[in-house]
BAFI-3210 file (N, C-alpha, C; in Angstrom, 3 decimals, decimal comma, padded with zeros to 6 digits):
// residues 168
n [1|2|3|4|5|6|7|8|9|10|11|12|13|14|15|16|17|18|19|20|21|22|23|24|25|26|27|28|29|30|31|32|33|34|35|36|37|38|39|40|41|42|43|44|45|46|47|48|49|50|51|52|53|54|55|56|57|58|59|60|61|62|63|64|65|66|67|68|69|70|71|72|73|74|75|76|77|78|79|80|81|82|83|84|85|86|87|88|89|90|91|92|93|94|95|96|97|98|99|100|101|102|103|104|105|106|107|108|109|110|111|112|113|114|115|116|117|118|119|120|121|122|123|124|125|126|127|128|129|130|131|132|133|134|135|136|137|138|139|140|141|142|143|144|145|146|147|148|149|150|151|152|153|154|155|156|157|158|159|160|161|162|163|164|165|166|167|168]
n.u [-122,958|-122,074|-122,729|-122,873|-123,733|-125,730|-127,454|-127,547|-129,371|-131,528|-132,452|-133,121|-135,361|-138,876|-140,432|-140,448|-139,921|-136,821|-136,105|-138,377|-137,492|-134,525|-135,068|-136,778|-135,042|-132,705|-134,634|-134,809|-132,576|-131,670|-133,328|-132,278|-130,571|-131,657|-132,022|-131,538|-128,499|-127,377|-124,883|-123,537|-125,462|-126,563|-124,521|-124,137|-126,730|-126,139|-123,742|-125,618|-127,031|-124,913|-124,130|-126,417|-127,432|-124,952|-121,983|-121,896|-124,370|-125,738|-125,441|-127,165|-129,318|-130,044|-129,687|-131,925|-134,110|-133,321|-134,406|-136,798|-137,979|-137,408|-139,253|-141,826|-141,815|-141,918|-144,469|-145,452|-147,061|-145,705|-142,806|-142,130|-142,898|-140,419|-139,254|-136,291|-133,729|-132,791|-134,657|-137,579|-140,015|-142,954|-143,845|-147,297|-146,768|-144,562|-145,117|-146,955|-145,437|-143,925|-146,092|-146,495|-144,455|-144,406|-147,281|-146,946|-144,661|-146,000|-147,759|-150,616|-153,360|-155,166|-153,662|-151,939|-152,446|-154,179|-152,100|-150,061|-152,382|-152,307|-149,729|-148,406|-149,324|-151,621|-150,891|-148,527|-148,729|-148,413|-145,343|-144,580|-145,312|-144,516|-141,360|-141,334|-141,625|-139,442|-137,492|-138,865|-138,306|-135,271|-134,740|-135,874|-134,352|-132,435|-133,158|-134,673|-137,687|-140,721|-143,117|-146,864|-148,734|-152,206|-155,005|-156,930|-155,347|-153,614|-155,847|-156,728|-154,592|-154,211|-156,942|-157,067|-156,787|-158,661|-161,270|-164,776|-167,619|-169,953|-173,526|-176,075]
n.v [107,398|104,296|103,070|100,478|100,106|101,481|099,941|097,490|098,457|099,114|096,583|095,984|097,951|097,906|099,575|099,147|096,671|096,056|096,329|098,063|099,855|100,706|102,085|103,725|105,445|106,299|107,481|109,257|110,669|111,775|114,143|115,518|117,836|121,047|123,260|120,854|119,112|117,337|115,351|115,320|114,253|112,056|110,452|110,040|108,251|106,364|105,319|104,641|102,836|100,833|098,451|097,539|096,504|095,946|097,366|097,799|097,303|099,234|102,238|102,129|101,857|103,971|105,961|105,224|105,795|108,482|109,773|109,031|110,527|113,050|113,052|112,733|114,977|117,375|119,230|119,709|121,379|121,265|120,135|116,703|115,516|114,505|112,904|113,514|112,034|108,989|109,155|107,964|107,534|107,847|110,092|111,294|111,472|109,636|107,248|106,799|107,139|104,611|102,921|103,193|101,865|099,616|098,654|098,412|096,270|094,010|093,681|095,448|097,186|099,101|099,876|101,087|103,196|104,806|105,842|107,319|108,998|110,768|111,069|112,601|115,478|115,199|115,247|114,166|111,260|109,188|109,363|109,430|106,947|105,101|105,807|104,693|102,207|101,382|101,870|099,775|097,098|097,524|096,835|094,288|093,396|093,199|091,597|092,269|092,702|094,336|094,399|093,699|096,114|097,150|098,311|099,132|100,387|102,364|104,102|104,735|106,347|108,332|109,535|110,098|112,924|114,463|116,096|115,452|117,252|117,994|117,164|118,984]
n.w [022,374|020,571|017,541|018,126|020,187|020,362|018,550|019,932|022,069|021,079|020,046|022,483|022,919|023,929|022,250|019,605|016,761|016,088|012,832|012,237|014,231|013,427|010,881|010,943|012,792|011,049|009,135|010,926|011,223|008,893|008,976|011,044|010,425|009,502|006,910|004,650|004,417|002,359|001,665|003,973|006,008|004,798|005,025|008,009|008,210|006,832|008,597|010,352|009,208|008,573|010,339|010,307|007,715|006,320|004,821|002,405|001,091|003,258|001,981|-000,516|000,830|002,574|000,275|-001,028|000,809|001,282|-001,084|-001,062|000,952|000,220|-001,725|-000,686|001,168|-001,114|-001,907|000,097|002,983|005,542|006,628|006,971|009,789|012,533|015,802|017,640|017,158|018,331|020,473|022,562|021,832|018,761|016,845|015,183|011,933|011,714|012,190|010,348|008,367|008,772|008,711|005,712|004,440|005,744|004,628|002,173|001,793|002,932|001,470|002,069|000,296|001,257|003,761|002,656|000,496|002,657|004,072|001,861|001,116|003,605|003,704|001,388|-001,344|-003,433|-005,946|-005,733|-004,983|-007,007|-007,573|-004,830|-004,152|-005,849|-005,180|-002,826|-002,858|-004,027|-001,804|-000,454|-001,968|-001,882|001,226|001,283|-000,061|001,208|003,007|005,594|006,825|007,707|010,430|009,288|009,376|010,100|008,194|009,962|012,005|011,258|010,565|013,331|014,535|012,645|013,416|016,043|018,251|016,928|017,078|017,212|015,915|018,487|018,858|020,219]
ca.u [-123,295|-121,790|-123,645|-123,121|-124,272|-127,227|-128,244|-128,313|-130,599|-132,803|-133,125|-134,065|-136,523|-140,002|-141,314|-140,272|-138,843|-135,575|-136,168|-138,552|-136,363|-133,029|-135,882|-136,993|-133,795|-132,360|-135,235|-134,874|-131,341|-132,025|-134,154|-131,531|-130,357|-132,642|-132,294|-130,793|-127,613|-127,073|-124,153|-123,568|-126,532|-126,467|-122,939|-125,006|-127,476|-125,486|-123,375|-126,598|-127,323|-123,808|-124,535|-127,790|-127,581|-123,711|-121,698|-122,438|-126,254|-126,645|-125,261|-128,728|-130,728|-129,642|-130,013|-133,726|-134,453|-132,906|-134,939|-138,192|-138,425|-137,564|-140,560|-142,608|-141,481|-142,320|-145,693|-146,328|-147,061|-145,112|-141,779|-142,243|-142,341|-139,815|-138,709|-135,161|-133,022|-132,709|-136,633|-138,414|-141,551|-143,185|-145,001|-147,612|-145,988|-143,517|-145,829|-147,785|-144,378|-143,521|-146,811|-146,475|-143,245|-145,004|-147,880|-145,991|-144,307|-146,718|-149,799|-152,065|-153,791|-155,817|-153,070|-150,982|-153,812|-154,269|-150,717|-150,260|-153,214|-152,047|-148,183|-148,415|-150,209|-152,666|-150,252|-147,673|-149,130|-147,456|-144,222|-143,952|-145,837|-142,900|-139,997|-141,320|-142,046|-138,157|-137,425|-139,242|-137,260|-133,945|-135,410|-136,355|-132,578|-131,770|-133,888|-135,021|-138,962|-141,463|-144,309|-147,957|-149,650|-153,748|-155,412|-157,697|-154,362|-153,431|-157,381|-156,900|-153,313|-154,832|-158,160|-156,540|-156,247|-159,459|-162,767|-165,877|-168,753|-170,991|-174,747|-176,553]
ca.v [106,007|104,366|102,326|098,502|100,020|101,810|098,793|096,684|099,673|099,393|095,688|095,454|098,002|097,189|100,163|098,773|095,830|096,432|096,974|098,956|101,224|101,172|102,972|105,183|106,189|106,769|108,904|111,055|111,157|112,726|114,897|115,878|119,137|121,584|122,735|119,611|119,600|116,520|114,608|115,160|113,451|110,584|109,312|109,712|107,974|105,177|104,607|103,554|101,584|099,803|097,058|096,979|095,667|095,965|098,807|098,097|097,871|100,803|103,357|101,904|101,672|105,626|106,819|105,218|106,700|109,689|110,426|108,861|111,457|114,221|112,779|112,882|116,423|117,727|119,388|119,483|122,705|121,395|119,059|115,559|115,867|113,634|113,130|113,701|110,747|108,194|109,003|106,346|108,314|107,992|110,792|110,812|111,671|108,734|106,074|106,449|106,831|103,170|101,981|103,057|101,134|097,945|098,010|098,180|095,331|093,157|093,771|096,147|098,017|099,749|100,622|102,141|104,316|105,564|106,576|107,860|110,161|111,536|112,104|113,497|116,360|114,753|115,239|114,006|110,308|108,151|109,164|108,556|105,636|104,678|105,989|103,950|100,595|101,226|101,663|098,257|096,200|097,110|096,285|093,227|092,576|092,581|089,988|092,874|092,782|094,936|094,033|094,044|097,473|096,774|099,803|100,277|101,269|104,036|105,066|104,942|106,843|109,328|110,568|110,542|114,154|115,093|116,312|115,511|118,163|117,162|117,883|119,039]
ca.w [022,174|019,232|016,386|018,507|021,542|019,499|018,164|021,381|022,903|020,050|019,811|023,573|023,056|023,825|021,566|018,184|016,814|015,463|011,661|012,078|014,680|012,386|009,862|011,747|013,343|009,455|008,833|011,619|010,738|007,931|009,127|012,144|010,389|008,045|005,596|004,506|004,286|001,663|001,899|005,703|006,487|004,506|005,471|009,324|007,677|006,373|009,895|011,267|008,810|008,485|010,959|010,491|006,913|005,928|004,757|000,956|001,164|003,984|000,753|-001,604|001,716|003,006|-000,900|-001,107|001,916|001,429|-002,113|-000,880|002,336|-000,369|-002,865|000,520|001,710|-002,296|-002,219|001,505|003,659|006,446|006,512|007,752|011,692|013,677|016,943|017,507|016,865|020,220|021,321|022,247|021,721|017,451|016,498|013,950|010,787|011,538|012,506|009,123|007,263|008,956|008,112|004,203|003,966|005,951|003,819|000,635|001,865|003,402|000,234|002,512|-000,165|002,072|004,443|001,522|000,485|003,655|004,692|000,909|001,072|004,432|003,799|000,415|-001,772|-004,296|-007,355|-005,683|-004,634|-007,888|-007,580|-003,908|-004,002|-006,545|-004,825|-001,264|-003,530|-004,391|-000,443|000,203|-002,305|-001,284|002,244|000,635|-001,239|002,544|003,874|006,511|007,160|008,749|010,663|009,408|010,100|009,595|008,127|010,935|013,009|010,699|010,551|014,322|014,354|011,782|013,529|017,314|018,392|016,006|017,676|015,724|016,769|018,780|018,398|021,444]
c.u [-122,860|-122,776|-123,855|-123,811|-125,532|-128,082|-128,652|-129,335|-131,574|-133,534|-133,873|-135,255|-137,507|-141,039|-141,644|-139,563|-137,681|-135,379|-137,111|-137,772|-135,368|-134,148|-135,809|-135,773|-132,738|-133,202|-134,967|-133,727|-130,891|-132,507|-133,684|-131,505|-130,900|-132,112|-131,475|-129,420|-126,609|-126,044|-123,476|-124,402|-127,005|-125,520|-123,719|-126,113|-127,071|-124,846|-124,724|-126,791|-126,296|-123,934|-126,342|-127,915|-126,219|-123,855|-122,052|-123,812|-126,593|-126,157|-126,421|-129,362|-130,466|-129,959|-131,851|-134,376|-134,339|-134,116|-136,451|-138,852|-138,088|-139,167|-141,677|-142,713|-142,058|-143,606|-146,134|-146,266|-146,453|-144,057|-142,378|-141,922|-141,771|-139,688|-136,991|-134,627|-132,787|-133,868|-136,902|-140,217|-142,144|-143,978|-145,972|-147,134|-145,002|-143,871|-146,529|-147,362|-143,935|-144,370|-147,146|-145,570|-143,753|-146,296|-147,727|-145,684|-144,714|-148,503|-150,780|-152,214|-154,120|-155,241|-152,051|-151,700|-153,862|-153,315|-150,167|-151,008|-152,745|-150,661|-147,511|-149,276|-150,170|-151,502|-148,821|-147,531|-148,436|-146,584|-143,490|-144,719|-144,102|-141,408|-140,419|-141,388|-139,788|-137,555|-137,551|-138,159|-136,060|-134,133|-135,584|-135,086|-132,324|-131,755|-134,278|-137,341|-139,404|-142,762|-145,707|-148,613|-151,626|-153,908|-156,345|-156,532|-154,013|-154,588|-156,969|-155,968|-154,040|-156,022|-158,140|-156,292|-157,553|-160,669|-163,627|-167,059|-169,600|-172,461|-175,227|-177,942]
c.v [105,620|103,350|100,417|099,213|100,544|100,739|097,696|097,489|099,411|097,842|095,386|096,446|097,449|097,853|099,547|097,935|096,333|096,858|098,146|100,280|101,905|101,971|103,811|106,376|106,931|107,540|109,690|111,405|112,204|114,471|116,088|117,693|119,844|122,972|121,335|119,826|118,138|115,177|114,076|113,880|112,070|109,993|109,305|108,338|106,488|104,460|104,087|102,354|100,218|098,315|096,465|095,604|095,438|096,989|098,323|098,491|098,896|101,888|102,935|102,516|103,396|106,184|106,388|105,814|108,262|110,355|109,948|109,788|112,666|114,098|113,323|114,415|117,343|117,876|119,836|121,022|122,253|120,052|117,980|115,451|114,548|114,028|113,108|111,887|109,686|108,196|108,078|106,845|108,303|108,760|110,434|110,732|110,600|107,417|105,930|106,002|105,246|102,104|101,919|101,834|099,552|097,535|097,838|096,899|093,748|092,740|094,414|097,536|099,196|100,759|101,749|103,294|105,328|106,284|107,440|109,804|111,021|112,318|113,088|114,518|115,280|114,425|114,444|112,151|109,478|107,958|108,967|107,257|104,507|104,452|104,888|102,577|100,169|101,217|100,074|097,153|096,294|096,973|095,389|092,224|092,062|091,741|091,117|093,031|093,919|094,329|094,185|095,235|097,547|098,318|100,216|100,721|102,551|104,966|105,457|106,420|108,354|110,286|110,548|112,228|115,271|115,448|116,304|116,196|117,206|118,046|117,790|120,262]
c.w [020,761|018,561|017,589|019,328|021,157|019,440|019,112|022,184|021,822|019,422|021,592|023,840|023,536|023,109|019,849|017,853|015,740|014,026|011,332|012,505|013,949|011,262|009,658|011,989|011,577|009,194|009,645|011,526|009,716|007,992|010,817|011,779|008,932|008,127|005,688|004,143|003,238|002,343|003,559|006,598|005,629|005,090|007,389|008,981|007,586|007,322|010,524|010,779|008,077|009,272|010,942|009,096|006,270|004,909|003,187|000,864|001,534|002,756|000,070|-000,447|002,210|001,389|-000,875|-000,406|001,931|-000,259|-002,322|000,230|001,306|-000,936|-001,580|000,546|000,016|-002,241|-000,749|002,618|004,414|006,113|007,090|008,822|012,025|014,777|016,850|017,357|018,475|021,158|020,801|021,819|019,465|017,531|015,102|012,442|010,460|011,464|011,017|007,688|007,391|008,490|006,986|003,757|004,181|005,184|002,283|000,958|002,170|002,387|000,898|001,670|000,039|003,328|003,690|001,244|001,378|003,808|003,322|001,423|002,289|004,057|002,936|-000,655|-003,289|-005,805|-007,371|-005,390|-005,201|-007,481|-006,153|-003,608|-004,709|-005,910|-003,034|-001,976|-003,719|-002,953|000,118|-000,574|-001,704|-000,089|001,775|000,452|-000,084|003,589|005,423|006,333|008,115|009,179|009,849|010,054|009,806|009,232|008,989|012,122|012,577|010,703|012,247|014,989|013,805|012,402|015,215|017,511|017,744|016,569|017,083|017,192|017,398|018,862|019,717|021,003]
res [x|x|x|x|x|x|x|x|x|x|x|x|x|x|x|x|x|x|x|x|x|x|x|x|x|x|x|x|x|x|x|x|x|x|x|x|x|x|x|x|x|x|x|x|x|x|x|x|x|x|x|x|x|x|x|x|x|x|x|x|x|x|x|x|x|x|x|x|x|x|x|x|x|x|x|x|x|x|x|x|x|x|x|x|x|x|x|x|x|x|x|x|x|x|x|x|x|x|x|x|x|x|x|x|x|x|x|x|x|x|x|x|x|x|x|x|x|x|x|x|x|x|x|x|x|x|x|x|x|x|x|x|x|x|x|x|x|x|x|x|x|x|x|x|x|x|x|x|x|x|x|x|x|x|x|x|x|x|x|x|x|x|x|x|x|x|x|x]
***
């Protein structure tokens, strides 16, 4: 499938609207072959995001990306879980990463916080708070938006899967 025909599959979605998908799909791009293998995977990285925002921008928007999912990955017992690239399926790890970026962008304090404290180790919080604030602007330069994520979706997202004892 090439990049037009990508992008018409991904705007008629009905899982995600389209900026968020082209996101997504760039992170898991990234995240295609590990170790990382640098430069490979950006220029992947960047064809997605050639039509999405044009070929000058997708090189900023693939580098922000590319050194805000390191800042992320820095500190953390396990890599940042994706789904392979072209699933329509979000796991958690991706959904919380989409809703850092949308509440950066949209002023949810509360949802930043949240998705923060989950994706990174304690010491590491500033500087990806930083490096995703730098994500959202050039998202921003591009006139690309993300939806509103409330923070009781990420609370919801977050404690799915969790069993709290029960007293008997």
């Amino acid at each position: 499938m090439n990049n037009l025909e990508w992008n018409q599959h991904c705007a008629q979605s009905a899982v995600l609207p389209v900026c968020e998908r082209i996101l997504l799909e760039g992170c898991r791009s990234l995240f295609k072959d590990k170790p990382w293998s640098g430069e490979c995977l950006q220029e992947r990285t960047r064809r997605i995001f050639d039509e999405f925002v044009g070929k000058k921008a997708s090189h900023d928007l693939s580098e922000h990306l590319l050194v805000h999912l390191e800042c992320l990955n820095h500190g953390r017992v396990y890599p940042i879980r994706t789904y392979p690239t072209g699933c329509e399926f979000i796991c958690r790890d991706e959904a919380v990463f989409l809703g850092l970026i949308a509440g950066i962008q949209n002023g949810n304090a509360t949802t930043v916080a949240l998705c923060l404290d989950y994706l990174c180790c304690p010491s590491c919080v500033q500087q990806s708070r930083q490096t995703a604030e730098n994500l959202v602007a050039c998202l921003s330069r591009c006139k690309k938006y993300l939806l509103p994520v409330p923070a009781n979706v990420i609370r919801d997202i977050l404690t799915r899967g969790i069993t709290t004892p029960s007293l008997h």
